[in-house]
ROKE-786168 format. One record per residue (C-alpha): residue number from 1; residue in one letter; y, z, x. Coordinates in steps of 0.02 Angstrom, whole numbers, plus 32768, in hexadecimal, padded with zeros to 4 digits. Example, Ala and Ser with C-alpha at 12.3 -4.5 7.8 and 13.67 -1.06 7.14 Angstrom:
ROKE-786168
     i   aa      Y      Z      X
     1    A   7F1F   8186   8267
     2    S   7FCB   8165   82AC
This chain:
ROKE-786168
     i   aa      Y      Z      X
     1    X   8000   8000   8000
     2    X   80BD   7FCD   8036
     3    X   813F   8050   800C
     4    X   81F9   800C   8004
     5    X   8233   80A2   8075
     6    X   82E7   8070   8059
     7    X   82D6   807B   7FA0
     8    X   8252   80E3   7F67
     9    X   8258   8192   7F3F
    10    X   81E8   81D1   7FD4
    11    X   81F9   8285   7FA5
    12    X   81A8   8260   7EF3
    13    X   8128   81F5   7F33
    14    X   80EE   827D   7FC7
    15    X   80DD   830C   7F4E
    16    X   8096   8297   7EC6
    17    X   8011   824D   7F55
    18    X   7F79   82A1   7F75
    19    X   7F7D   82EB   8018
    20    X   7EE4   8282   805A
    21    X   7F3C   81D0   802F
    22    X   7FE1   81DE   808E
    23    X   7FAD   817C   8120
    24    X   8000   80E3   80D8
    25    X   809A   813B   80BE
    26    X   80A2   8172   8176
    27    X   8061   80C4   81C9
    28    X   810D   8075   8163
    29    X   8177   80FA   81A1
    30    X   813E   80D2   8263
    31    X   8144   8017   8248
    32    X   81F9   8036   8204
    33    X   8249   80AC   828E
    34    X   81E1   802D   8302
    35    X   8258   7FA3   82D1
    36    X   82F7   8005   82AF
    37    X   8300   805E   8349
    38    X   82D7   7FB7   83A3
    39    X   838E   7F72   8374
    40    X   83F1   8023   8380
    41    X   8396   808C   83F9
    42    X   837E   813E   83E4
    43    X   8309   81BA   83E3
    44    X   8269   816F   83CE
    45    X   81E2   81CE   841C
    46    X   81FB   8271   83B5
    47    X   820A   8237   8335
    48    X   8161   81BF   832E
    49    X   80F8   8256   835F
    50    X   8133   82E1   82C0
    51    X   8120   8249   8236
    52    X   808D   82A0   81DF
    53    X   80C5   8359   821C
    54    X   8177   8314   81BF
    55    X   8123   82CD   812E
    56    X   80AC   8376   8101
    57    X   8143   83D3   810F
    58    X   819B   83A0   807C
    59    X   80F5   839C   802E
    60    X   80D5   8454   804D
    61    X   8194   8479   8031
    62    X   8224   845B   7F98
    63    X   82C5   8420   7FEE
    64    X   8332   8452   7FF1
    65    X   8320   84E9   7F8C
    66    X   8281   8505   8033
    67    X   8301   84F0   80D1
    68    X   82C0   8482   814E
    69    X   830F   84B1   81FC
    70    X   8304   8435   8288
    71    X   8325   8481   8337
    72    X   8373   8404   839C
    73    X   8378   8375   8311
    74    X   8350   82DA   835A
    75    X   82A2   82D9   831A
    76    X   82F7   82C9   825D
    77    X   82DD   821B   8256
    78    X   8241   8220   81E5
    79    X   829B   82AE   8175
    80    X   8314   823E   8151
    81    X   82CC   81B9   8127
    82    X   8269   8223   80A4
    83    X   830F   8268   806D
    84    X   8365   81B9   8037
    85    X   83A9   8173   80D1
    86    X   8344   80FD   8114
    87    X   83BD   8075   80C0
    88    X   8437   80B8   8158
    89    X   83D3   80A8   81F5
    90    X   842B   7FFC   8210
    91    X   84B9   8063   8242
    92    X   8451   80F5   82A2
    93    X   84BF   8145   831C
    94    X   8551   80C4   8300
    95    X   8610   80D6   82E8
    96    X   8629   8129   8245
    97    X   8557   8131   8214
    98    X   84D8   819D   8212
    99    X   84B9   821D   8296
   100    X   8430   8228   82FC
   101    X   841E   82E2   82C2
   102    X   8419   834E   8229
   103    X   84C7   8349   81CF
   104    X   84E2   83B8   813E
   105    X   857B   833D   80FD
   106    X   84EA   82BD   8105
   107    X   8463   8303   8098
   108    X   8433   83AB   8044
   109    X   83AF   8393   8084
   110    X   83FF   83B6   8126
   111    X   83F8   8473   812D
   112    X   843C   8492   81C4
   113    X   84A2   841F   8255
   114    X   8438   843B   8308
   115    X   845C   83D6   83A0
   116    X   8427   844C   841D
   117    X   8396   8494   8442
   118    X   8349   854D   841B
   119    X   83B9   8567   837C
   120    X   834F   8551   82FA
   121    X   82F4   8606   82E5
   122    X   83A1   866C   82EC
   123    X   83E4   85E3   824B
   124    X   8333   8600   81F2
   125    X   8353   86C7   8200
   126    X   840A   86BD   81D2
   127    X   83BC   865D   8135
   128    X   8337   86C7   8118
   129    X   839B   876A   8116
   130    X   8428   871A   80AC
   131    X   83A9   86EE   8011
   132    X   8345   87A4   802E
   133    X   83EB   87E4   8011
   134    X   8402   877E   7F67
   135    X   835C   8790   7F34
   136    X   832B   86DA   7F38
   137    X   825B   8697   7F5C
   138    X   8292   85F7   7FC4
   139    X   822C   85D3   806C
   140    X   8287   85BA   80FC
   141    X   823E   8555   8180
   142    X   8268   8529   8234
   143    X   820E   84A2   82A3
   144    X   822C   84B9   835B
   145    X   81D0   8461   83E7
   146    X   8178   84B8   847F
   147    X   8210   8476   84EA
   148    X   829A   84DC   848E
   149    X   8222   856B   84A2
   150    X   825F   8579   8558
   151    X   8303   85B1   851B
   152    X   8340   8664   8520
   153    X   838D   8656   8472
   154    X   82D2   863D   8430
   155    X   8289   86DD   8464
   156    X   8340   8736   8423
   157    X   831D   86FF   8378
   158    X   823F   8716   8384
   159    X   827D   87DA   83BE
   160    X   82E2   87E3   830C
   161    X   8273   8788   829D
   162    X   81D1   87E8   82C5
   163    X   821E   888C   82C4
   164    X   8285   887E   8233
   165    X   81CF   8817   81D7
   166    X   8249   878B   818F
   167    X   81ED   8710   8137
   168    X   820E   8681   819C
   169    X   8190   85FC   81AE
   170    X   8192   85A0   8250
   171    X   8157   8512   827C
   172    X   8125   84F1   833A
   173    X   812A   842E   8371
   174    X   80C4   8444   841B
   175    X   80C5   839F   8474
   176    X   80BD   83CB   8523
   177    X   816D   8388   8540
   178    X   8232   838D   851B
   179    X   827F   82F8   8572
   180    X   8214   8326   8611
   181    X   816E   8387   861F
   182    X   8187   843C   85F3
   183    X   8186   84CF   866C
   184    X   817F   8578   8669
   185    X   80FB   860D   8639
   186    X   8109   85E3   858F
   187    X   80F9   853C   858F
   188    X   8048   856A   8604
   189    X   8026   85DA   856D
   190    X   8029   854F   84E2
   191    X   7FCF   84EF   8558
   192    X   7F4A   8565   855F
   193    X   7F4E   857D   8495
   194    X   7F56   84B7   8478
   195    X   7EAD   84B4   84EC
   196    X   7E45   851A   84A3
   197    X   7E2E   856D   83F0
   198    X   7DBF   85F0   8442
   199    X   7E41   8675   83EB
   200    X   7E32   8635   8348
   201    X   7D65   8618   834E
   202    X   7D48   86AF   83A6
   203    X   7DA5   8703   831A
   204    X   7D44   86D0   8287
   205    X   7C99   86C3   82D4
   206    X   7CB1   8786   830A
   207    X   7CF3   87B6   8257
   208    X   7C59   875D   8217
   209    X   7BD8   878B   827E
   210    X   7C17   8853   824B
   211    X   7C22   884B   81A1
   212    X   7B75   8824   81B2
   213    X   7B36   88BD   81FE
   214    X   7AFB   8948   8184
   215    X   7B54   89CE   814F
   216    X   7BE1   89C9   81BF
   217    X   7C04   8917   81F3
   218    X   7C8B   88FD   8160
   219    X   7CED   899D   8197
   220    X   7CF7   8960   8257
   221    X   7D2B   88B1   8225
   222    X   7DBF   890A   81D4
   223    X   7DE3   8960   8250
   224    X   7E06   88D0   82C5
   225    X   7EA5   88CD   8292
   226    X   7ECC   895D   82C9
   227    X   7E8A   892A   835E
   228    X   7EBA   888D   836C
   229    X   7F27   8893   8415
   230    X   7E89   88D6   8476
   231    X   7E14   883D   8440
   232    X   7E8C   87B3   8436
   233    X   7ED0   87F6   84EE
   234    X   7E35   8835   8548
   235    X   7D9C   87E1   84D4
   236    X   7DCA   8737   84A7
   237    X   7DED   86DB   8556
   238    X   7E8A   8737   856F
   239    X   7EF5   86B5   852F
   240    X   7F5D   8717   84CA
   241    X   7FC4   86F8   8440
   242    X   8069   872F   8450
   243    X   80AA   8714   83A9
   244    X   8033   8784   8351
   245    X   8089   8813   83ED
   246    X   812C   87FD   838F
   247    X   80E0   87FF   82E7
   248    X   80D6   8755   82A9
   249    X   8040   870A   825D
   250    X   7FFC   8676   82DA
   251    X   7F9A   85EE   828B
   252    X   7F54   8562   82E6
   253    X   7F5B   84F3   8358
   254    X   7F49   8472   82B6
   255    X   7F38   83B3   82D4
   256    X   7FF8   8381   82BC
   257    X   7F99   82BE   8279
   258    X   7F27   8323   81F3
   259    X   7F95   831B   8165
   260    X   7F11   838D   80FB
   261    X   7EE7   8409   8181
   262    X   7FC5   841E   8192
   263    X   7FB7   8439   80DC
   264    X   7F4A   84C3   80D8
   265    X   7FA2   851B   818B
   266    X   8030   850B   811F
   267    X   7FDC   856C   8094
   268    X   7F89   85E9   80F7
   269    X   8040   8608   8139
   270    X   8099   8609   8096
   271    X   7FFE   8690   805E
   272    X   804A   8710   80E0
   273    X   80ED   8784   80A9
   274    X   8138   877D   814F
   275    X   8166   8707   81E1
   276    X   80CD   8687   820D
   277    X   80BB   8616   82A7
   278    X   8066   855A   8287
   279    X   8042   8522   8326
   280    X   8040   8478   8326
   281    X   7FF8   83E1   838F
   282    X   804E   8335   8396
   283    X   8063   82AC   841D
   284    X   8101   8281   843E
   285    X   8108   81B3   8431
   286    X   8078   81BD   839C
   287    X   804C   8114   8378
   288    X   80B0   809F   83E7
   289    X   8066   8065   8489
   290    X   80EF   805C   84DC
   291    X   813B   8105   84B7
   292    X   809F   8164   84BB
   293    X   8080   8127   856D
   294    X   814B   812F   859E
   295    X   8178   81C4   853E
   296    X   8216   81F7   85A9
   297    X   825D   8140   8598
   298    X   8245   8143   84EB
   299    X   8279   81F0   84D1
   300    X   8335   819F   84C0
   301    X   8338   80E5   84CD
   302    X   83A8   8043   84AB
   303    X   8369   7FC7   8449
   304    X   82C6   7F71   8488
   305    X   823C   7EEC   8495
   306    X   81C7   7F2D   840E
   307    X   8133   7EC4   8471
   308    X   8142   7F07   8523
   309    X   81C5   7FAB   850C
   310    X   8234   7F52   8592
   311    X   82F7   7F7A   855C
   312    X   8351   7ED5   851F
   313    X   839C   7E52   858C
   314    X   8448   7EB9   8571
   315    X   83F7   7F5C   85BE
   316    X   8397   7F09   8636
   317    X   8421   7EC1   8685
   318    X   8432   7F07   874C
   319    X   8497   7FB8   8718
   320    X   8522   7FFF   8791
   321    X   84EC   80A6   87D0
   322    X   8516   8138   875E
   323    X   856B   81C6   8792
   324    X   84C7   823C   876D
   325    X   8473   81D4   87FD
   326    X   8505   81D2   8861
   327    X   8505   8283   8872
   328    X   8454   829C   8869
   329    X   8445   8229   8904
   330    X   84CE   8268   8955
   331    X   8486   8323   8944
   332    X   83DB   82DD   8995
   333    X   845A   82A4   8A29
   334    X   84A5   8361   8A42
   335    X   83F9   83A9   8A2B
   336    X   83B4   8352   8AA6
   337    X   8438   8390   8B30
   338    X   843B   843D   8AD5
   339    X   83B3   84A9   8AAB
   340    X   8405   852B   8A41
   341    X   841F   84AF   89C2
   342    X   83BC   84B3   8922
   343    X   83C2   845A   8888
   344    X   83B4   84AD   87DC
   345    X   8394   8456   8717
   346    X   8388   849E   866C
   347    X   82F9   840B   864D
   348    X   8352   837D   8671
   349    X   8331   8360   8733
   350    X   831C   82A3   8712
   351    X   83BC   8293   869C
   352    X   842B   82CD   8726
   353    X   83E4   8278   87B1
   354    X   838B   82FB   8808
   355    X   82D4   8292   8816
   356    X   82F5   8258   88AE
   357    X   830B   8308   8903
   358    X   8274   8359   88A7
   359    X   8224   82C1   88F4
   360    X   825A   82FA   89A9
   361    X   825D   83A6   897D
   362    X   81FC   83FC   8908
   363    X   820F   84A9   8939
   364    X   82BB   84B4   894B
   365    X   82C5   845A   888C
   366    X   82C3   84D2   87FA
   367    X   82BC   84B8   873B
   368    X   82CF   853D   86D9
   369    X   82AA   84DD   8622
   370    X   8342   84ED   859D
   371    X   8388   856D   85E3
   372    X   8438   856B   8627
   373    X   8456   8617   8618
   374    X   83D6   8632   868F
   375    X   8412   859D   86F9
   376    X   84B1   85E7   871F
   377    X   847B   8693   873E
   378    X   83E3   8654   87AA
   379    X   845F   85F6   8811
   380    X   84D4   8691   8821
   381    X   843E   86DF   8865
   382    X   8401   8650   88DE
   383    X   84CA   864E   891D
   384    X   84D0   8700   8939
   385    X   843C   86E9   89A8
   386    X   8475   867C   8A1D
   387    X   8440   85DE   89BD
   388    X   84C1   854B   8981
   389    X   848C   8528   88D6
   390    X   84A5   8486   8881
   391    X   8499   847A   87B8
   392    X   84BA   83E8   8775
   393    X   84D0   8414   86AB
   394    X   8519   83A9   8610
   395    X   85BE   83E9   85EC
   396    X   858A   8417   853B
   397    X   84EF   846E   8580
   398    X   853E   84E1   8606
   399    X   85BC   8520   8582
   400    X   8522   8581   853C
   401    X   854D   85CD   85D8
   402    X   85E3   8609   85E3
   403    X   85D6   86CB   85F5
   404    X   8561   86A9   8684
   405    X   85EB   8632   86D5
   406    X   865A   86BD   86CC
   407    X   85F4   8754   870D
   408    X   8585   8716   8775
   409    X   85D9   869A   87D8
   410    X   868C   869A   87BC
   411    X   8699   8759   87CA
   412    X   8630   875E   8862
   413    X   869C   86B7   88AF
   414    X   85E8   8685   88CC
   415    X   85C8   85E1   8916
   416    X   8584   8575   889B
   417    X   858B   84C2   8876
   418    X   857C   8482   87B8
   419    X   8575   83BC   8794
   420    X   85D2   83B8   86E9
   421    X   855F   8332   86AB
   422    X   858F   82C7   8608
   423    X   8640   82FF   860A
   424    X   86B8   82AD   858A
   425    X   867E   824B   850E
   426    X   85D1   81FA   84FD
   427    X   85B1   81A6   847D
   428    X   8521   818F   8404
   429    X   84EC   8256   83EE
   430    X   8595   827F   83BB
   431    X   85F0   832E   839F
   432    X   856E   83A0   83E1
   433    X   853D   8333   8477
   434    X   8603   8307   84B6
   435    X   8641   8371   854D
   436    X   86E4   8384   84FD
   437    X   8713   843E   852B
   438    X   86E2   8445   85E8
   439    X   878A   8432   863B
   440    X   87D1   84B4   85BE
   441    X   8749   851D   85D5
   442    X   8735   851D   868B
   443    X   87E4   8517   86CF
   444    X   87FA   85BF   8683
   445    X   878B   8624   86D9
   446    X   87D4   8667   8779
   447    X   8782   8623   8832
   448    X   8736   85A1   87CC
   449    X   8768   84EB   881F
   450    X   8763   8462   87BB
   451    X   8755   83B2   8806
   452    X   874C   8302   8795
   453    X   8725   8263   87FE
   454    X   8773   81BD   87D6
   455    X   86C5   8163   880C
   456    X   8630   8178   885F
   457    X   8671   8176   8903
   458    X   86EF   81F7   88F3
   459    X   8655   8254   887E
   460    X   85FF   825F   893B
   461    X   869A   828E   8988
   462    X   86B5   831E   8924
   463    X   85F0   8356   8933
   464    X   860C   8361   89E0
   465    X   869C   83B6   89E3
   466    X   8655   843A   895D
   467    X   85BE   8460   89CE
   468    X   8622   844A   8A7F
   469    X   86C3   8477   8A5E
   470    X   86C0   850D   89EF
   471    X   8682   85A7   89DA
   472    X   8685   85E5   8922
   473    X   8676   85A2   885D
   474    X   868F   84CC   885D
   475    X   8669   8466   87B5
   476    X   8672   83A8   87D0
   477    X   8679   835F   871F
   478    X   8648   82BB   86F7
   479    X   8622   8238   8676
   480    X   858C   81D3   8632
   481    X   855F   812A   866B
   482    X   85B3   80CE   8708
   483    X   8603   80F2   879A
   484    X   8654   805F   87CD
   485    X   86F1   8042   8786
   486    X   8783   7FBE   8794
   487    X   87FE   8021   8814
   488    X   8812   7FED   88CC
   489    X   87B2   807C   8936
   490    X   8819   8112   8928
   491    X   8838   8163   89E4
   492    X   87AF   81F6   8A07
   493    X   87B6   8291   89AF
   494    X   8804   832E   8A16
   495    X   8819   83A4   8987
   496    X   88C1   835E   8943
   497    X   88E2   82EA   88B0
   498    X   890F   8248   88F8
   499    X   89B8   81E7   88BF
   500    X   8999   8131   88B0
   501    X   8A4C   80F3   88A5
   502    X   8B18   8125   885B
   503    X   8B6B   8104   87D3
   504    X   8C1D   813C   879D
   505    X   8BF4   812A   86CB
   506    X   8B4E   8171   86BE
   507    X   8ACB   81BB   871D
   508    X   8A1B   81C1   86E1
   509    X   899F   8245   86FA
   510    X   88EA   8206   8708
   511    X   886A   8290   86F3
   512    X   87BA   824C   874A
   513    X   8760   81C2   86FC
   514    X   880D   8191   8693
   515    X   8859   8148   8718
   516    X   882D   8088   86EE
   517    X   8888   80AF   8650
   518    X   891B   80F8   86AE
   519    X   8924   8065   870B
   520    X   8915   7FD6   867F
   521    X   899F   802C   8619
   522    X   8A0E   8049   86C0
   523    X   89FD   7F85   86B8
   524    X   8A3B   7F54   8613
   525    X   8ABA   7FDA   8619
   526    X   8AFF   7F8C   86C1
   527    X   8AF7   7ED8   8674
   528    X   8B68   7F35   85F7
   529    X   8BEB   7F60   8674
   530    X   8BA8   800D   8683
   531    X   8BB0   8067   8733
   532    X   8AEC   80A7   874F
   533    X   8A89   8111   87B0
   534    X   89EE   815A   878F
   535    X   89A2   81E9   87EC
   536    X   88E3   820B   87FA
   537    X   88BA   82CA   87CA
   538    X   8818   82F8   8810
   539    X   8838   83A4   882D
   540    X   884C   83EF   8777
   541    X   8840   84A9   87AD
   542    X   888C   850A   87F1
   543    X   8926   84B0   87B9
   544    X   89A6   8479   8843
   545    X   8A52   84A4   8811
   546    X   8A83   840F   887D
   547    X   8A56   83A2   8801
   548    X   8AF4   83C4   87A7
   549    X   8B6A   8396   8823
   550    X   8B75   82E3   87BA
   551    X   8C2E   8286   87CC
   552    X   8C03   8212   872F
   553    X   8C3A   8222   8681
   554    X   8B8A   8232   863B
   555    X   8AE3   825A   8666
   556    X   8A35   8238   8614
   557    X   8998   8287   8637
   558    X   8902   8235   85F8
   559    X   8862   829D   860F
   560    X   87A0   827C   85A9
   561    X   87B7   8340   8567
   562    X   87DC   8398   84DB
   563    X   88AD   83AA   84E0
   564    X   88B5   846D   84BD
   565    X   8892   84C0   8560
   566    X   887E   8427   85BE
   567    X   88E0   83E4   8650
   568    X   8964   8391   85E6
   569    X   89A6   842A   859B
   570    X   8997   8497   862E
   571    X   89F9   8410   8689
   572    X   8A81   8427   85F5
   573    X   8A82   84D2   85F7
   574    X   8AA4   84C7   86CB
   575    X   8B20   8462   869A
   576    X   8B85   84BA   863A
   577    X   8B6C   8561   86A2
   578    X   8BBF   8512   872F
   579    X   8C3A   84C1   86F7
   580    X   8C27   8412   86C8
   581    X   8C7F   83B1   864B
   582    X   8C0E   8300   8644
   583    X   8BBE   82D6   85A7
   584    X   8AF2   8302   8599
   585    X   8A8D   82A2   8540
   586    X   89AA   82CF   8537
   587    X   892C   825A   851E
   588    X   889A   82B9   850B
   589    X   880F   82C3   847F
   590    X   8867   8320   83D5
   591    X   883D   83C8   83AF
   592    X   879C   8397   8349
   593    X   86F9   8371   834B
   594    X   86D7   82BF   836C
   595    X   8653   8254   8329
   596    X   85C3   81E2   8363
   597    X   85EC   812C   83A2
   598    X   85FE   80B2   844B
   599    X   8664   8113   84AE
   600    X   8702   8094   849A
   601    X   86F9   8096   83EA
   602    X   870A   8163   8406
   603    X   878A   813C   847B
   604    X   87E0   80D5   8402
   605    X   87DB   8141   8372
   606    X   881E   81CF   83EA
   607    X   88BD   818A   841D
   608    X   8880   8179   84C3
   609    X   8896   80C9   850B
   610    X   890A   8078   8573
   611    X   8971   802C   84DF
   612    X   8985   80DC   849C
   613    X   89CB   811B   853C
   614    X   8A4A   806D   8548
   615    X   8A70   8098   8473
   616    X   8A95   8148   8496
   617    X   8AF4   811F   8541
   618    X   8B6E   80A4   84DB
   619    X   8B85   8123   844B
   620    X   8BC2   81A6   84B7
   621    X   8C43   8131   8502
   622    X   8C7A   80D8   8475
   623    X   8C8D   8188   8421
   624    X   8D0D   81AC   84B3
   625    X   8D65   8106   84A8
């Protein structure tokens, strides 16, 4: 049978299906992300391997009375297609369509917005405490996957829930992976569960085999409960189950492709008054070739070849070298001259160019899973040491962060080197993915230096400098994609911003990657009759006072942050402190959350492009005239 996905009302037909006949449902729904995601890109992978787990979900559950929390969110893909949107995926991840992730404005379906990873059990206990306190019977679920269970904020929320017995029922998507293999004791525990069902086997075999013995068999299989840390810890291969030590119910591991035996793990966990566990088995890639045998590529990917997985012609195309392997190629340089250097991820060693220096150097290479609390803090500890730590983070990852960036390194004036990855904005994953704040967030912390290269080259400069030169807190923020840009080769980085040329009529600030921008508008404003020059800031913090020693009658900063707290304003505020009378004008992103789209569109919509800086230039003056 054919189902008209875009049309149909899959949420009928799944609870109206009987649970054995669904297979042509989720074949249709493979097929159709298949060839969506083959003209959009996106996150393919995940999605592929949780269509049945998806689809005996909202079986088993009523949304969205039920609430259906996805940690992270990119594996939503199947949920909403089930939820009426699959007439949208043309516009997956575009200018103005629909996210990649859950977005309560979306659907209602949509219980809660996630981006990032580990959040999903502290939402599901907010949710469950706020209906306990009305006196409402709806479930509330939460699906996380075995890599968000590296992250600190996991085991926060596990503490609260089992102690306080909220009826929470969580669903565990174990697939071995995040982006990257998983690491970490409890990812070696899951492995060990997802081997072997020794627990559960061992369990019932014992509970039968006693309630067959006379007389008192039936009172000592009762009693195993009370007993039940001693045999599932020193009995039953020693395997175990942590869950059931913080008082929620484990069931499982279930077949995440056995649409039935979901069903009735669902059931058993609905059947318990208190939190429950599924622990759940999937393949990331599920029924694609390619992606099952390439899950990292197709973890995120642009459109493709649906034949042979290769990227299309305008993908394939020989790429300038990003910034991530710029500095991750770079670092491998230093290390190899310096062996206090050591490079730290929160799981994404590959993202941020690091493979190349696990490749040389495996023990001095440490990933500590979703974790950039721990990150930071680990690298405080490494630097206090002796050791030069190197973390290369996204921006909107290390701001998870932050109180660790405060006490542990900046505090301490402790020597360590963060690679602002992703800084600005990015593109396709929108709001929760853009490094929007970093600048603002980072240039107000005291002994924190903060560095943004124009290009690759000065991106190696400034490494160098940061390991060589220095001796306390350096963040070197950057953006996604290439590292070549348009600008002649600026002279070498010694610490300073670098002015490029004079003007009498307006000077403009470039912060870091914005510098080609600077330089087109400079242009057209000169072929205006306008008196240019356009400095290159590099060095964001701490702030040079220097700076403002400007004989023009205006200056512009341009800058890929967010403008409150960023280097715009503080240069405004310098401004005025000492004295100046020019005109100020900030391009920066607004004070709001920006959406998904190509990264010029977001640009665009922002106010940040080299006609808005000529517009705003010409304004000022003719306001004057």
């Amino acid at each position: 049978m054919k189902y008209d996905l875009e049309h149909e009302d899959l949420i009928s037909i799944i609870k109206n299906t009987d649970e054995h006949d669904l297979g042509d449902l989720c074949h249709d729904i493979r097929e159709f992300l298949i060839q969506k995601i083959s003209r959009t890109g996106g996150h393919l992978a995940s999605n592929l391997g949780v269509v049945e787990l998806t689809i005996a979900m909202h079986k088993a559950y009523d949304s969205p009375n039920d609430k259906l929390i996805y940690d992270v969110g990119h594996q939503t893909y199947v949920h909403k297609i089930i939820t009426g949107r699959a007439g949208e995926f043309d516009t997956l991840r575009k200018f103005k369509g629909l996210s990649g992730f859950p977005k309560s404005y979306e659907s209602v379906h949509d219980a809660y917005d996630t981006g990032h990873s580990s959040t999903s059990l502290g939402a599901a206990a907010g949710y469950a405490v706020a209906r306990d306190l009305r006196g409402e019977d709806n479930n509330v679920v939460a699906l996380i996957g075995d890599g968000a269970m590296t992250g600190g904020l996991v085991y926060e929320a596990l503490n609260n829930i089992g102690s306080s017995r909220l009826n929470i029922k969580i669903i565990l998507n174990d697939n071995g992976m995040s982006i990257a293999h998983n690491v970490g004791a409890m990812s070696k525990h899951l492995q060990r569960l997802r081997s072997s069902s020794n627990y559960i086997n061992a369990k019932k075999s014992i509970r039968t085999s006693l309630d067959n013995v006379p007389l008192i068999g039936k009172s000592i299989s009762k009693g195993i409960s009370r007993t039940k840390s001693r045999i599932k810890l020193s009995v039953l291969d020693q395997q175990g189950i942590i869950f059931e030590e913080l008082g929620i119910k484990y069931i499982g591991p279930v077949d995440g492709y056995d649409i039935p035996k979901l069903l009735g793990a669902f059931r058993a966990a609905n059947a318990v008054d208190g939190p429950t566990l599924v622990h759940v088995i999937t393949k990331k890639g599920q029924g694609y070739s390619w992606s099952e045998k390439y899950p990292r590529k197709f973890h995120g990917v642009g459109p493709f070849n649906i034949s042979n997985g290769n990227l299309l012609s305008s993908d394939c195309v020989s790429k300038p070298v990003s910034f991530s392997e710029v500095f991750g190629n770079k670092l491998l340089d230093l290390a190899r001259q310096d062996d206090r250097i050591v490079a730290i991820t929160a799981a994404m060693g590959t993202a941020t160019g690091l493979g190349p220096f696990y490749e040389a150097f495996p023990d001095r290479f440490f990933d500590v899973g979703i974790a950039e609390q721990h990150a930071v803090l680990f690298a405080a500890g490494l630097a206090k040491a002796g050791m030069i730590p190197v973390a290369p983070i996204y921006s909107s990852f290390l701001q998870r962060a932050y109180d660790q960036l405060i006490e542990d390194v900046c505090i301490q004036n402790q020597h360590v080197i963060f690679g602002v990855d992703r800084a600005g904005l990015v593109g396709a994953d929108g709001e929760t993915h853009h490094g929007a704040f970093d600048l603002s967030y980072l240039s107000s912390i005291p002994n924190m230096t903060v560095l943004a290269p124009a290009d690759g080259t000065q991106l190696e400069e400034m490494l160098d400098y940061a390991i060589n030169e220095m001796n306390s807190p350096v963040a070197i923020r950057y953006p996604r994609g290439s590292s070549k840009f348009k600008h002649l080769k600026l002279r070498p980085f010694a610490g300073k911003n670098i002015g490029l040329s004079k003007g009498s009529d307006v000077t403009i600030l470039a912060v870091g990657s914005m510098l080609d921008t600077a330089l087109e508008a400079a242009r057209a404003l000169m072929a205006e009759g306008y008196s240019v020059g356009v400095t290159s800031i590099g060095v964001v913090a701490p702030f040079e006072e220097a700076l403002t020693e400007i004989n023009t009658e205006l200056v512009v900063t341009i800058e890929d942050n967010m403008k409150r707290g960023g280097f715009g304003e503080n240069f405004a505020a310098a401004a005025i402190t000492c004295g100046h009378s020019y005109g100020v004008i900030n391009i920066a992103i607004p004070d709001e959350f920006v959406g998904h789209g190509s990264i010029e569109q977001l640009r665009d919509e922002c106010g940040m492009m080299p006609d808005d800086i000529v517009k705003g230039a010409i304004e000022y003056f003719e306001r004057k005239a």
